[in-house]
PyMOL commands that place a pseudoatom at each C-alpha (Angstrom):
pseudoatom trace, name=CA, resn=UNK, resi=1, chain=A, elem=C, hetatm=0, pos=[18.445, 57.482, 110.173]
pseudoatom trace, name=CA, resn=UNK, resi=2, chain=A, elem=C, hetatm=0, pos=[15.816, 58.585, 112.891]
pseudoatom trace, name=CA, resn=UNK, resi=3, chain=A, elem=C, hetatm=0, pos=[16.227, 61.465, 115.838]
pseudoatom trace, name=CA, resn=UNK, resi=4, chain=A, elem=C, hetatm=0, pos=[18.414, 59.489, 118.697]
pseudoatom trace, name=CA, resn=UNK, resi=5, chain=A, elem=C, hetatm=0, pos=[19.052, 56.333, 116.466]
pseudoatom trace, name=CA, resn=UNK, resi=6, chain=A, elem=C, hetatm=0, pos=[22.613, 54.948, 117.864]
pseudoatom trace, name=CA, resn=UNK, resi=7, chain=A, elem=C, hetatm=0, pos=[25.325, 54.012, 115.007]
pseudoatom trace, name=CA, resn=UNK, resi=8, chain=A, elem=C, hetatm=0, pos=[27.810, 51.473, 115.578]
pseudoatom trace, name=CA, resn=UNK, resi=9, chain=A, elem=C, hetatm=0, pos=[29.711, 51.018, 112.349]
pseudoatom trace, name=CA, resn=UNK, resi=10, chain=A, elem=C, hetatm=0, pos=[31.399, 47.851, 111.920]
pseudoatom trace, name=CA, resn=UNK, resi=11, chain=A, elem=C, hetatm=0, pos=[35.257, 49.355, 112.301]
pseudoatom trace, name=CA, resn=UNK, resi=12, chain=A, elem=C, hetatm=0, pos=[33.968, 50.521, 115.677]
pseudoatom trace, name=CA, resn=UNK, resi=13, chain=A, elem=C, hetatm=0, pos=[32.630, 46.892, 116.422]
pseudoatom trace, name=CA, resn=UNK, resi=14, chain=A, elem=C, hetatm=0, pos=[35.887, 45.097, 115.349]
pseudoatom trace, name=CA, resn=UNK, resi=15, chain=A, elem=C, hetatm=0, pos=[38.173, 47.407, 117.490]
pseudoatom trace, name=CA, resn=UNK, resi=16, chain=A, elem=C, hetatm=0, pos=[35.336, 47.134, 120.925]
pseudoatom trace, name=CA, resn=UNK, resi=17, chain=A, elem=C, hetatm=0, pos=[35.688, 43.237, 120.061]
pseudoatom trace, name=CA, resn=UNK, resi=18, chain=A, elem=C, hetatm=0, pos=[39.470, 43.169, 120.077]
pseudoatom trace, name=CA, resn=UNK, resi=19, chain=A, elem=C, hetatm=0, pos=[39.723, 45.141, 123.277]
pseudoatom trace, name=CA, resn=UNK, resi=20, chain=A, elem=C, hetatm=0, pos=[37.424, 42.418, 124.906]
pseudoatom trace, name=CA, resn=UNK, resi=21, chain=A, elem=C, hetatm=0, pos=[39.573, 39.550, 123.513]
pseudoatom trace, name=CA, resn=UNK, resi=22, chain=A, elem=C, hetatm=0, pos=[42.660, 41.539, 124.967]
pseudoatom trace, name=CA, resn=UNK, resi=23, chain=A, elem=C, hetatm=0, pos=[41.354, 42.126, 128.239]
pseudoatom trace, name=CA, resn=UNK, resi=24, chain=A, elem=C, hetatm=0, pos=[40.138, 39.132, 128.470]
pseudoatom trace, name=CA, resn=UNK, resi=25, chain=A, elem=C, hetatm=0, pos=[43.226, 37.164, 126.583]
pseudoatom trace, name=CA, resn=UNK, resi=26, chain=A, elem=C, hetatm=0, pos=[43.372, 33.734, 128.996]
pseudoatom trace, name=CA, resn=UNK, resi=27, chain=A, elem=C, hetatm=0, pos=[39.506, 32.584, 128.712]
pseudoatom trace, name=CA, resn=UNK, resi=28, chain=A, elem=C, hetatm=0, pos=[39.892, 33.355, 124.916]
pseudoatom trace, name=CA, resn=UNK, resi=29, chain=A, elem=C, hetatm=0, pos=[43.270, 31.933, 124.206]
pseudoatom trace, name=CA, resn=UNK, resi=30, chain=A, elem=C, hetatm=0, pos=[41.861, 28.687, 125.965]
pseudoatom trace, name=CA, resn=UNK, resi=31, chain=A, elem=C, hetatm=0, pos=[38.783, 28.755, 123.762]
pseudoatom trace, name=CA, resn=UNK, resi=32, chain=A, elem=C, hetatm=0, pos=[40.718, 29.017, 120.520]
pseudoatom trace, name=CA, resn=UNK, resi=33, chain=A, elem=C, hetatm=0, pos=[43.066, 25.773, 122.147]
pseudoatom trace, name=CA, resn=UNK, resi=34, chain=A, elem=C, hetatm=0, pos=[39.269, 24.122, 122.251]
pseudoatom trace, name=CA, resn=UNK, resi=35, chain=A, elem=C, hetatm=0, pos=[39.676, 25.231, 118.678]
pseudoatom trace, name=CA, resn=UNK, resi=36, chain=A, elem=C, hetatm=0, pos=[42.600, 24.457, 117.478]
pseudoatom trace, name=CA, resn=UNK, resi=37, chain=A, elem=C, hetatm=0, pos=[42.893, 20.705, 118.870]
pseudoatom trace, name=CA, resn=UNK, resi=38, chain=A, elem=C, hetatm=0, pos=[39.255, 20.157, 117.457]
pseudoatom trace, name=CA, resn=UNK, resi=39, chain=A, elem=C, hetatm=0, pos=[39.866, 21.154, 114.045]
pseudoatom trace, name=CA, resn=UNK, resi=40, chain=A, elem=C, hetatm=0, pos=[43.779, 20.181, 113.885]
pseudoatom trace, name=CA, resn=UNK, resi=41, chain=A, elem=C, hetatm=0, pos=[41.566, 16.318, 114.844]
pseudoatom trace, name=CA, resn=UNK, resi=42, chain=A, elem=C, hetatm=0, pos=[39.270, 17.045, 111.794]
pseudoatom trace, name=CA, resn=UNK, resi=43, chain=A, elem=C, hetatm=0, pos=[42.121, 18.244, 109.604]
pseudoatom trace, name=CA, resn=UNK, resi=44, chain=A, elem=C, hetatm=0, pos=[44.816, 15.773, 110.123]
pseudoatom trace, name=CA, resn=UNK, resi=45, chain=A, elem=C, hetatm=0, pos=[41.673, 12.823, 109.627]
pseudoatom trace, name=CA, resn=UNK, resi=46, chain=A, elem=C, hetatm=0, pos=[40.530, 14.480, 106.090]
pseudoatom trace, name=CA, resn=UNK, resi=47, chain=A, elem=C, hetatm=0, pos=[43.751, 14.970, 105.053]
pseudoatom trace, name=CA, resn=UNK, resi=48, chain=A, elem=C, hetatm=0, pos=[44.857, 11.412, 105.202]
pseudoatom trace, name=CA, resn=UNK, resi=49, chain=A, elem=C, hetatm=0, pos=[41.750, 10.095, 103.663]
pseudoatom trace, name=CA, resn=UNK, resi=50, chain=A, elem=C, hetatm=0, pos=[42.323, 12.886, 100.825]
pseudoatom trace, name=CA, resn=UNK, resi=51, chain=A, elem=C, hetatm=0, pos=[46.009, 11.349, 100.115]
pseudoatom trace, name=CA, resn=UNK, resi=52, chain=A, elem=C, hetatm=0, pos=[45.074, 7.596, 100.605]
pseudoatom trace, name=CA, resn=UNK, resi=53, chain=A, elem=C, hetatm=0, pos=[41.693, 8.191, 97.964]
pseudoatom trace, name=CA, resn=UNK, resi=54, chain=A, elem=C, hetatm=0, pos=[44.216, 10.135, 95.573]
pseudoatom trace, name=CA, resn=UNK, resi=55, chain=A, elem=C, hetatm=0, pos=[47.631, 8.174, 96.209]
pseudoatom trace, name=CA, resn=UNK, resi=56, chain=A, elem=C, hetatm=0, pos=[46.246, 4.100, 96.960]
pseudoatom trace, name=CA, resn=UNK, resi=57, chain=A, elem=C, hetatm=0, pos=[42.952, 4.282, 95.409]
pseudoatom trace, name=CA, resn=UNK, resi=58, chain=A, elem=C, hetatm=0, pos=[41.112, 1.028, 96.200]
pseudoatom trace, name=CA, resn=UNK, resi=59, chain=A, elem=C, hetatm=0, pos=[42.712, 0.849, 99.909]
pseudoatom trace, name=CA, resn=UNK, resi=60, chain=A, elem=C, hetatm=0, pos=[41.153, 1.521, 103.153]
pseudoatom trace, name=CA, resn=UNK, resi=61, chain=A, elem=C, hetatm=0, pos=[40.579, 5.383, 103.352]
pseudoatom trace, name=CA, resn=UNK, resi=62, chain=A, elem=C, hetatm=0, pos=[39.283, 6.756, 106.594]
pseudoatom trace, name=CA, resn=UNK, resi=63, chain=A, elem=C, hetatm=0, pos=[37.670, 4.271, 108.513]
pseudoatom trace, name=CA, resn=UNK, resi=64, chain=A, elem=C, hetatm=0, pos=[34.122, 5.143, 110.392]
pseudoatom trace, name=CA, resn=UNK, resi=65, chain=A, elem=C, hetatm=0, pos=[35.680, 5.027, 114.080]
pseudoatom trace, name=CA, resn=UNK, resi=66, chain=A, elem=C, hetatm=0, pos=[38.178, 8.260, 112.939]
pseudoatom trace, name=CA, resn=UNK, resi=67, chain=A, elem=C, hetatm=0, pos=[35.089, 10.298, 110.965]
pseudoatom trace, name=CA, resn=UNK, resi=68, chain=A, elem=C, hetatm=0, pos=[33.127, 9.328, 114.517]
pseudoatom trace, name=CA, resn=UNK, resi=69, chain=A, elem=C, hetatm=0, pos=[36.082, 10.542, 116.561]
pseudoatom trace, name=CA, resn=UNK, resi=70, chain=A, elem=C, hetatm=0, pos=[36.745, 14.057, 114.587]
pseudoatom trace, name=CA, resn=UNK, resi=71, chain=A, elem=C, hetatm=0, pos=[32.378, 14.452, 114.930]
pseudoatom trace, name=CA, resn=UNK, resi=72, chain=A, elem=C, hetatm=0, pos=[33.424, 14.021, 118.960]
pseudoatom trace, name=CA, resn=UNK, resi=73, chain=A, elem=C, hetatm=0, pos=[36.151, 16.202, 119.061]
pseudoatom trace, name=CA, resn=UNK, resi=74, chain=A, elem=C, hetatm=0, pos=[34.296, 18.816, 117.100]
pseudoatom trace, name=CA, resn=UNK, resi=75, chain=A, elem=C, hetatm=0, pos=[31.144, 18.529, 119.686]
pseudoatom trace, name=CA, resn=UNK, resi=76, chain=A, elem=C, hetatm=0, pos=[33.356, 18.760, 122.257]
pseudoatom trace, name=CA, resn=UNK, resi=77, chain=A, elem=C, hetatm=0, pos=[34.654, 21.504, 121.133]
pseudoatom trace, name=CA, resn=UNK, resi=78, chain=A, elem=C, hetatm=0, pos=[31.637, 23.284, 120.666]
pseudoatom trace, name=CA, resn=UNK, resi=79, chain=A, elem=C, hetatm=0, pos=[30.176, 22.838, 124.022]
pseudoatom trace, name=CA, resn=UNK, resi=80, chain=A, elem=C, hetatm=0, pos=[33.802, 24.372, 125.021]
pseudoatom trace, name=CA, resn=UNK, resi=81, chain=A, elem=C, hetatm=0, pos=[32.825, 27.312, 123.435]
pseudoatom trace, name=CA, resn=UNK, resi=82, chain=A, elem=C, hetatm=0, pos=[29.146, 27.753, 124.639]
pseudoatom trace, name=CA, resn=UNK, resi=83, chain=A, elem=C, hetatm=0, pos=[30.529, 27.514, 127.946]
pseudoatom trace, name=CA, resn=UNK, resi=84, chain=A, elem=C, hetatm=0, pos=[33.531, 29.658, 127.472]
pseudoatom trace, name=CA, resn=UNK, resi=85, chain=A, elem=C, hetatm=0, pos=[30.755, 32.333, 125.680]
pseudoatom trace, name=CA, resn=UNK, resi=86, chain=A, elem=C, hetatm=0, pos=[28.253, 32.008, 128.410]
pseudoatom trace, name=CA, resn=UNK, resi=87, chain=A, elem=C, hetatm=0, pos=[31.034, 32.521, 131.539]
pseudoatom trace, name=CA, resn=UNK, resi=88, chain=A, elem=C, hetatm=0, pos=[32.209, 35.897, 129.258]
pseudoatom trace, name=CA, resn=UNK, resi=89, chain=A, elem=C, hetatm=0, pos=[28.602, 37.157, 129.107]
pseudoatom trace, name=CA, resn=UNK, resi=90, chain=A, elem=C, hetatm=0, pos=[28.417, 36.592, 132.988]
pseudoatom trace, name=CA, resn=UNK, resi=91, chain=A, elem=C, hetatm=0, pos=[31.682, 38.268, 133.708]
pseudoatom trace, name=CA, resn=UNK, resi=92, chain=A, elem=C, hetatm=0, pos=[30.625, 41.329, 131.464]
pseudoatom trace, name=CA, resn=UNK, resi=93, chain=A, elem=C, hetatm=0, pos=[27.136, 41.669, 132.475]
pseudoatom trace, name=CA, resn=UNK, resi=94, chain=A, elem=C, hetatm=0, pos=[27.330, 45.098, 134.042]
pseudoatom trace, name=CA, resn=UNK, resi=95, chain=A, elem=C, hetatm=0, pos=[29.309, 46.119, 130.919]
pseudoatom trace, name=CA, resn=UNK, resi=96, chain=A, elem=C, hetatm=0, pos=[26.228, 45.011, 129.154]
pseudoatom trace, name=CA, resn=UNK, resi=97, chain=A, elem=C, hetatm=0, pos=[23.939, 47.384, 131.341]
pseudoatom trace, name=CA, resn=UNK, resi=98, chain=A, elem=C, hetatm=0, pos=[25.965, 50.112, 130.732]
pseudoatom trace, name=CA, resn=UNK, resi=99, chain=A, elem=C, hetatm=0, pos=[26.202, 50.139, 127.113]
pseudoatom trace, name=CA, resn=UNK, resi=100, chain=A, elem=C, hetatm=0, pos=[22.562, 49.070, 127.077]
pseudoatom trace, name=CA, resn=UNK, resi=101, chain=A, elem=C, hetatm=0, pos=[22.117, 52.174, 129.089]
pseudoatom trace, name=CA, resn=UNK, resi=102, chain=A, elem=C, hetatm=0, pos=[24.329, 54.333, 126.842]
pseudoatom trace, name=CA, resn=UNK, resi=103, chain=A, elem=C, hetatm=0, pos=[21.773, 53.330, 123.366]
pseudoatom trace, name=CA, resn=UNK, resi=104, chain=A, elem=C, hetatm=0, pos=[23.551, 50.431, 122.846]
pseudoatom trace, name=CA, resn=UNK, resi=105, chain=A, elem=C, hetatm=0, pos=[20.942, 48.281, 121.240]
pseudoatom trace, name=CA, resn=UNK, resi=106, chain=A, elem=C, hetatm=0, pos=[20.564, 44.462, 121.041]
pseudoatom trace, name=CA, resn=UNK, resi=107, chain=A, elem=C, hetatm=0, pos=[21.981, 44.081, 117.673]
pseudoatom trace, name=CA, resn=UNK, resi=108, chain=A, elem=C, hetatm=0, pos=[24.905, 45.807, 118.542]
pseudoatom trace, name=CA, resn=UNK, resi=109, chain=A, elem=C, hetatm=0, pos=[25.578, 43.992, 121.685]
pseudoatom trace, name=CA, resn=UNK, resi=110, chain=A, elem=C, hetatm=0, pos=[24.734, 40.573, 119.575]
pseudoatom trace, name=CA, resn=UNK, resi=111, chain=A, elem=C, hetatm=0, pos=[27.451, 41.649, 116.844]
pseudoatom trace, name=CA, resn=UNK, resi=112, chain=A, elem=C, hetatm=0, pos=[30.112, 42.454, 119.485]
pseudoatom trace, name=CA, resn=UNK, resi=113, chain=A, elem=C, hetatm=0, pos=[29.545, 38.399, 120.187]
pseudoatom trace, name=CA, resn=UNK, resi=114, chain=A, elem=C, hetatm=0, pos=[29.460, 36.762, 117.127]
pseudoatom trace, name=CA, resn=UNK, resi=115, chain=A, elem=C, hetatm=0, pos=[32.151, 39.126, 116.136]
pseudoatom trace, name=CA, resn=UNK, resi=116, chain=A, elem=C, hetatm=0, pos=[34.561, 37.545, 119.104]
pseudoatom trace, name=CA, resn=UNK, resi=117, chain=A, elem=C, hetatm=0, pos=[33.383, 34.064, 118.403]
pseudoatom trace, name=CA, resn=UNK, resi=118, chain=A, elem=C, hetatm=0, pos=[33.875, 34.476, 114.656]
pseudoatom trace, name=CA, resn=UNK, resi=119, chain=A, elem=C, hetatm=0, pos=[37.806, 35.916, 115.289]
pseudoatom trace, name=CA, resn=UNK, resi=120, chain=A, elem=C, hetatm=0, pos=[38.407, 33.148, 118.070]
pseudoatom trace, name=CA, resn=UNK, resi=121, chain=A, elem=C, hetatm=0, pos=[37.284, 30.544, 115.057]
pseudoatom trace, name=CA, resn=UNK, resi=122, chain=A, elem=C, hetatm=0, pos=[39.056, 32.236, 111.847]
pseudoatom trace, name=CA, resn=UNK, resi=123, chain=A, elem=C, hetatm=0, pos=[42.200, 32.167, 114.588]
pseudoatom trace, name=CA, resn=UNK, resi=124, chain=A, elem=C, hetatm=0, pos=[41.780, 28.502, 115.951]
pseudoatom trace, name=CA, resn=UNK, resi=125, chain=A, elem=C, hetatm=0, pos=[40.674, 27.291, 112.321]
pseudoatom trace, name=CA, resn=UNK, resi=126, chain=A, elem=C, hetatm=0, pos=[44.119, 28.822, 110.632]
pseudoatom trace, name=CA, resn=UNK, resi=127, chain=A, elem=C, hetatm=0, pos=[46.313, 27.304, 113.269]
pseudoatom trace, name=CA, resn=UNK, resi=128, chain=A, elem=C, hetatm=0, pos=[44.480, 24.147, 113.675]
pseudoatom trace, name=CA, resn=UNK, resi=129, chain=A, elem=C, hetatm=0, pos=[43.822, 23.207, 109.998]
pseudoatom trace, name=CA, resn=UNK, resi=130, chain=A, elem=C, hetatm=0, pos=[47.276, 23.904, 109.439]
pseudoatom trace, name=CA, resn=UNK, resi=131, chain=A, elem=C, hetatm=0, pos=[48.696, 21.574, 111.778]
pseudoatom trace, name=CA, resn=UNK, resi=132, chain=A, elem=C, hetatm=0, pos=[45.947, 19.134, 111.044]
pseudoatom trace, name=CA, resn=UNK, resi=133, chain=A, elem=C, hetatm=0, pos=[47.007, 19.012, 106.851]
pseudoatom trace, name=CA, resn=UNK, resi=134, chain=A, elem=C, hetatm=0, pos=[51.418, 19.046, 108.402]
pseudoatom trace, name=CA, resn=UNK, resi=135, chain=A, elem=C, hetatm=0, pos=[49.722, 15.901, 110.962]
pseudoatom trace, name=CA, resn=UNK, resi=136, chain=A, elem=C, hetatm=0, pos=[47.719, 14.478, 108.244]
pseudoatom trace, name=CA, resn=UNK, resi=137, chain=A, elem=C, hetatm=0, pos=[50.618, 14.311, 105.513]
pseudoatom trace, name=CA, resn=UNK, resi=138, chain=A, elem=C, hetatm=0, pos=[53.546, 13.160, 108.097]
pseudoatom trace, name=CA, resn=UNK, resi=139, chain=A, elem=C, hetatm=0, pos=[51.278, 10.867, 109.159]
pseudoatom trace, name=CA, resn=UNK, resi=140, chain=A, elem=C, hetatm=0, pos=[51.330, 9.157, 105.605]
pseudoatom trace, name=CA, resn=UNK, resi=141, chain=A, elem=C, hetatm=0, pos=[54.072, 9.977, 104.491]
pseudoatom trace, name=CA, resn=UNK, resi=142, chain=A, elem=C, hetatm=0, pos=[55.627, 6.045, 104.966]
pseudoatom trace, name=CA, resn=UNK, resi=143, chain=A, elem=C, hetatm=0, pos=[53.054, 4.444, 102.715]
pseudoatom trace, name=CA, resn=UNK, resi=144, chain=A, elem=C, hetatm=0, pos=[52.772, 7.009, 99.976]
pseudoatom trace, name=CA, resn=UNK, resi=145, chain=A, elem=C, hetatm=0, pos=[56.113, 8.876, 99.670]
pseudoatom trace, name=CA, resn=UNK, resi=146, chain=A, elem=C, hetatm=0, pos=[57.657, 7.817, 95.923]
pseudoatom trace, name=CA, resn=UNK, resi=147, chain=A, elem=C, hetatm=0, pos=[53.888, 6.924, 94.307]
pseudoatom trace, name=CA, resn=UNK, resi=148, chain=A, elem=C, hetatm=0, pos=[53.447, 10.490, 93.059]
pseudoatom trace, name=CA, resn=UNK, resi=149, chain=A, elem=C, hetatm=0, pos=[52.497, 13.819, 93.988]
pseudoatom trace, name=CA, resn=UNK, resi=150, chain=A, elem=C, hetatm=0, pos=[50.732, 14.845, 97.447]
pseudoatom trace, name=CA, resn=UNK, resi=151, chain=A, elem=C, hetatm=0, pos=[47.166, 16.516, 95.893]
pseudoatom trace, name=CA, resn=UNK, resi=152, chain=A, elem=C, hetatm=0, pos=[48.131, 19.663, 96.600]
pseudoatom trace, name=CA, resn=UNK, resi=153, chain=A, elem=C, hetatm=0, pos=[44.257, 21.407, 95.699]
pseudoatom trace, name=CA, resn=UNK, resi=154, chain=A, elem=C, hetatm=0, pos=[42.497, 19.158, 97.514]
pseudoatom trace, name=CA, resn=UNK, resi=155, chain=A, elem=C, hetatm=0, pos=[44.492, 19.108, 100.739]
pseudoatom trace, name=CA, resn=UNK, resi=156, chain=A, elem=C, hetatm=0, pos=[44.290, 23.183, 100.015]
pseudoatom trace, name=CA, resn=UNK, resi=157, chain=A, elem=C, hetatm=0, pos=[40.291, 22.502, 100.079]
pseudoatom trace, name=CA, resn=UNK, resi=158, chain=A, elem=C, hetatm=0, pos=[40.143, 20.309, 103.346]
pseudoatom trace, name=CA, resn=UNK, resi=159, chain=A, elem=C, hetatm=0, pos=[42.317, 23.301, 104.645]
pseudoatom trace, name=CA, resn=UNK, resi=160, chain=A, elem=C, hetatm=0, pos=[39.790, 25.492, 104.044]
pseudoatom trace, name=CA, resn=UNK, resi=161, chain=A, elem=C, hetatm=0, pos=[36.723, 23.199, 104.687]
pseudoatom trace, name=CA, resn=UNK, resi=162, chain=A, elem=C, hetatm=0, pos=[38.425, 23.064, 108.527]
pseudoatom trace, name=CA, resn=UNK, resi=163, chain=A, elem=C, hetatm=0, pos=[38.346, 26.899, 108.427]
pseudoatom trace, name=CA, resn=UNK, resi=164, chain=A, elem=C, hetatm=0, pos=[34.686, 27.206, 107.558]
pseudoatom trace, name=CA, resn=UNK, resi=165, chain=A, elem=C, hetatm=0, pos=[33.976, 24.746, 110.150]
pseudoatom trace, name=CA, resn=UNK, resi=166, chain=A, elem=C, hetatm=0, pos=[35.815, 26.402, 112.764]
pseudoatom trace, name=CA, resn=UNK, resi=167, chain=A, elem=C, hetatm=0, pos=[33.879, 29.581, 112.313]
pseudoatom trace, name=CA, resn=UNK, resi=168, chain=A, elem=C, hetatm=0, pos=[30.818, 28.230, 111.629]
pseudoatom trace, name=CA, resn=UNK, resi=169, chain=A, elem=C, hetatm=0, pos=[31.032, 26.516, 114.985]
pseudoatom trace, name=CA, resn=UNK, resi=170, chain=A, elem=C, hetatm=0, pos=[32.503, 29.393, 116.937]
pseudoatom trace, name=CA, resn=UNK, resi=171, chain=A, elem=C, hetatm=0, pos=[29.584, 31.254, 115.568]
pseudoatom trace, name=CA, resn=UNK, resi=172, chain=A, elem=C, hetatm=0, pos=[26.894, 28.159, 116.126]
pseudoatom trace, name=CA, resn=UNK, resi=173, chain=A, elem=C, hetatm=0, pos=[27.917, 28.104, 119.789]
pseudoatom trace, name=CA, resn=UNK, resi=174, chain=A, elem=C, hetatm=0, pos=[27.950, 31.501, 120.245]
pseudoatom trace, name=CA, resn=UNK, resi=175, chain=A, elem=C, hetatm=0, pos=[24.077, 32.211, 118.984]
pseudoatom trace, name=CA, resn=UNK, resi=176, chain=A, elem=C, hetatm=0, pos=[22.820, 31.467, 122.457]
pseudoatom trace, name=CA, resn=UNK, resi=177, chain=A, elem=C, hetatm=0, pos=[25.045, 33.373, 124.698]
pseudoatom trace, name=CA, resn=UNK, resi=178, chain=A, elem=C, hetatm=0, pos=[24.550, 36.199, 122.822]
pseudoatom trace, name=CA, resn=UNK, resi=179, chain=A, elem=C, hetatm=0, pos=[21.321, 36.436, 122.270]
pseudoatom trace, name=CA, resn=UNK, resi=180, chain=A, elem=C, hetatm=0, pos=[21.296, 35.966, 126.058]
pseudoatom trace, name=CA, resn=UNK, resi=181, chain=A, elem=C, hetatm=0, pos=[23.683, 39.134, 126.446]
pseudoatom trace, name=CA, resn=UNK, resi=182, chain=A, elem=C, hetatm=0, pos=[21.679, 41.126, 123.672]
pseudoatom trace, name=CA, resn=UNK, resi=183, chain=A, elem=C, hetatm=0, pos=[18.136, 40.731, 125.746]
pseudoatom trace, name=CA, resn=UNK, resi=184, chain=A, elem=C, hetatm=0, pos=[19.624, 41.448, 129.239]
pseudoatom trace, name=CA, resn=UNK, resi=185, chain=A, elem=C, hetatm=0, pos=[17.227, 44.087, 130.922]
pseudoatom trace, name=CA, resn=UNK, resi=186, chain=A, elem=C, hetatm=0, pos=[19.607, 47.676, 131.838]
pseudoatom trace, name=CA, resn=UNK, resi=187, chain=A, elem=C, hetatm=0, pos=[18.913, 47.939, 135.536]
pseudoatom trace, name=CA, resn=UNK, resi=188, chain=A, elem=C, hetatm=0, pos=[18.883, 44.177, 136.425]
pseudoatom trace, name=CA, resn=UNK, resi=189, chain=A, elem=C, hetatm=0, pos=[22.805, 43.847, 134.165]
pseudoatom trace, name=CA, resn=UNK, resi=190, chain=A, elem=C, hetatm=0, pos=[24.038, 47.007, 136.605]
pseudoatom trace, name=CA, resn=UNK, resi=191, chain=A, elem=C, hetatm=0, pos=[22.816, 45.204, 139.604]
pseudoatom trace, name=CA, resn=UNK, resi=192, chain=A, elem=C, hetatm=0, pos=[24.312, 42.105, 138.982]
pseudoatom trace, name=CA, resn=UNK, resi=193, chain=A, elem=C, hetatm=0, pos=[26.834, 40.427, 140.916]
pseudoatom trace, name=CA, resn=UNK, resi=194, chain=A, elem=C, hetatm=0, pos=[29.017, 37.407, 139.670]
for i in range(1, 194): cmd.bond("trace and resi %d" % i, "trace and resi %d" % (i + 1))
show_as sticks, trace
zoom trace
């Protein structure tokens, strides 16, 4: 470590990060809904094609105009959270400054970001994949119930496969708007006005 080198251990990261979600708890309970709905799309479509390929192999699975529609809802939803990352930067600009002006250096400010955006995702991914796979089954249940067992691993895999996308998009989106926030100048953030 060199003479007047700023830390900013990852503990320290997670609990600035979850102060800024809690002050801040309407725009990002709104982006994990952007989540949520997005994913719980994706989900609920996988799932069914996972039971109709394991349960009536040989019948229509998922047809193009659903795998077209989740794509949609998952661009959508990622445009949600570019916007929803770009409006926090703006409202926290001076706050920017002021850590900038503090030592604070652009990594730091970039992994306070993708930190927020990776928690919003993990959180919308959980809920929404979950209600996707209880959508996806329910949705099915009619035409397979009695013709054997639900594949349990694989809807377990689409579960998961929502969660990495959900992240993976929270933290695509985010890339941007942080990089943004990281390269602000000191003096022109603490002169800003919204």
């Amino acid at each position: 470590m060199e003479v007047g080198e700023v830390k900013f251990p990852f503990n320290e990261a997670f609990r600035f990060t979850i102060e800024s979600i809690r002050k801040r708890f309407t725009r990002a309970l709104i982006t994990a809904l952007s989540v949520i709905l997005s994913v719980a799309f994706y989900g609920a479509t996988r799932s069914m094609g996972v039971i109709y390929a394991a349960l009536l192999p040989g019948s229509a699975t998922i047809q193009v105009y659903q795998i077209v529609m989740a794509v949609i809802a998952l661009v959508v939803c990622t445009v949600g959270i570019l916007n929803s990352m770009l409006m926090a930067v703006a409202e926290r600009t001076k706050e920017i400054g002021t850590m900038k002006c503090l030592g604070a250096m652009d990594s730091h400010i970039l992994t306070i970001f993708l930190l927020e955006a990776a928690l919003i995702g993990l959180l919308g991914g959980l809920i929404g994949g979950v209600a996707g796979l209880i959508v996806g089954i329910a949705s099915t249940w009619g035409q397979v119930a009695g013709i054997g067992p639900l594949p349990i691993l694989n809807l377990v895999l689409t579960l998961v496969e929502s969660l990495g996308i959900s992240i993976l998009l929270s933290i695509g989106a985010t890339l941007y708007p942080a990089y943004y926030a990281a390269k602000l100048n000191p003096a022109e953030a603490l002169r800003f006005e919204v």
